[in-house]
N, C-alpha and C positions, 0 to 999 in steps of 0.2 A: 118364700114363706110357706113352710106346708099350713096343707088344704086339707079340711075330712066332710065327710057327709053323716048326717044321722040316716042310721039304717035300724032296721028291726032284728032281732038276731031271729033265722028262722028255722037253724039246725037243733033239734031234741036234745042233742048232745052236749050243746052248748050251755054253759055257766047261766047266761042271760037269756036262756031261751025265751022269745016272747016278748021281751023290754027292748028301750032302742037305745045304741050304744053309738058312741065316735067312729069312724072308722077312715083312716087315711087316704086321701082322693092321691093315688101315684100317678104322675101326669106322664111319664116317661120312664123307657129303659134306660142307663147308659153302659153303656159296654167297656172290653179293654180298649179298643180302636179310638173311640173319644177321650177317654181320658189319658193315653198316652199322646194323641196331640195338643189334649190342654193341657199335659206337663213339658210337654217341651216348647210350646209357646210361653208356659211360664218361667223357665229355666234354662237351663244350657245342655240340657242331655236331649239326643236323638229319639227321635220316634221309636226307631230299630233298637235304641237300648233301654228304654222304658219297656217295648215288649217283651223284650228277652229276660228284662229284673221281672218283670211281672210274670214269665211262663215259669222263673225260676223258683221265683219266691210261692206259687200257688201247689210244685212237686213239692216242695219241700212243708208244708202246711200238709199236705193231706198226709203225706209219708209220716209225718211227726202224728198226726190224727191217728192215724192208724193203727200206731204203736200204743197205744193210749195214751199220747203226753198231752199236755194242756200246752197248746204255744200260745203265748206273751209276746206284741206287736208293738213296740213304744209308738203312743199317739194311736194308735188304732183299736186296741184292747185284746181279750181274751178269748181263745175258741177252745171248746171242747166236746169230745161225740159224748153221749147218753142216751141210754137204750130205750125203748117202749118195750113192755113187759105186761104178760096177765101176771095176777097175783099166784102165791102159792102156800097154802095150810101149812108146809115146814121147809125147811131148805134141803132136804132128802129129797120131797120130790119136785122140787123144781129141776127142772130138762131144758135145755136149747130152745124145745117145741113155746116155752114161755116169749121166749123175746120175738115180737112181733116187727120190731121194727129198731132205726136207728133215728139219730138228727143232733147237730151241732148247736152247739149254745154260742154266742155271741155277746159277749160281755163289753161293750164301750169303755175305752179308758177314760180315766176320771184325773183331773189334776187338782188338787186338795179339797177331795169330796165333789168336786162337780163337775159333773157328767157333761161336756160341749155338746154333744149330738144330741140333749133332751133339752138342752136350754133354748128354746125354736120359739119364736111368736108362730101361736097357730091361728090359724084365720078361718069361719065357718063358711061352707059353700056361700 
């Protein structure tokens, strides 16, 4: 069951500055090493080939990233990079010097409109 805590938001920056908002209690990492032995304790494929689809499938994700494609995951959803940018009065002078940064969107796949990863019973601390 995820967990959250009421916290105060206390960055300036923030939307909520000052109010107190949800915020998800993460109890734990888990890594690729755990979950390729709780896929092959669940299945019939090797530890050693869970890691190998996993080290394959993660070149092949950023490489397609990079290119700018949007890749599409059956059951896992959608990733795509999107820049952080200061603004700019026209598109003459917007420069390079604009984009300040990068970060990947993570879209959940959905099967006829609903979303499994947000259908969660949340429980307060």
């Amino acid at each position: 069951m995820l967990k959250y805590d009421i916290v105060k938001a206390m960055r300036p920056q923030m939307r909520n500055f000052g109010r107190y908002v949800a915020k998800v209690r993460h109890l734990r990492t888990v890594g690729t090493d755990r979950i390729a032995i709780e896929m092959e304790r669940d299945c019939c494929v090797k530890v050693s080939d869970v890691r190998a689809c996993i080290a394959e499938l993660s070149e092949k994700i950023i490489t397609h990233l990079h290119n700018g494609d949007i890749v599409v995951l059956d059951g896992i959803g959608r990733f795509k990079l999107e820049l952080d940018c200061k603004s700019s009065s026209s598109p003459s002078s917007f420069t390079s010097a604009h984009i300040t940064g990068i970060h990947c969107i993570f879209k959940p796949a959905s099967y006829k409109g609903s979303i499994g990863m947000y259908e969660v019973e949340c429980k307060k601390r």
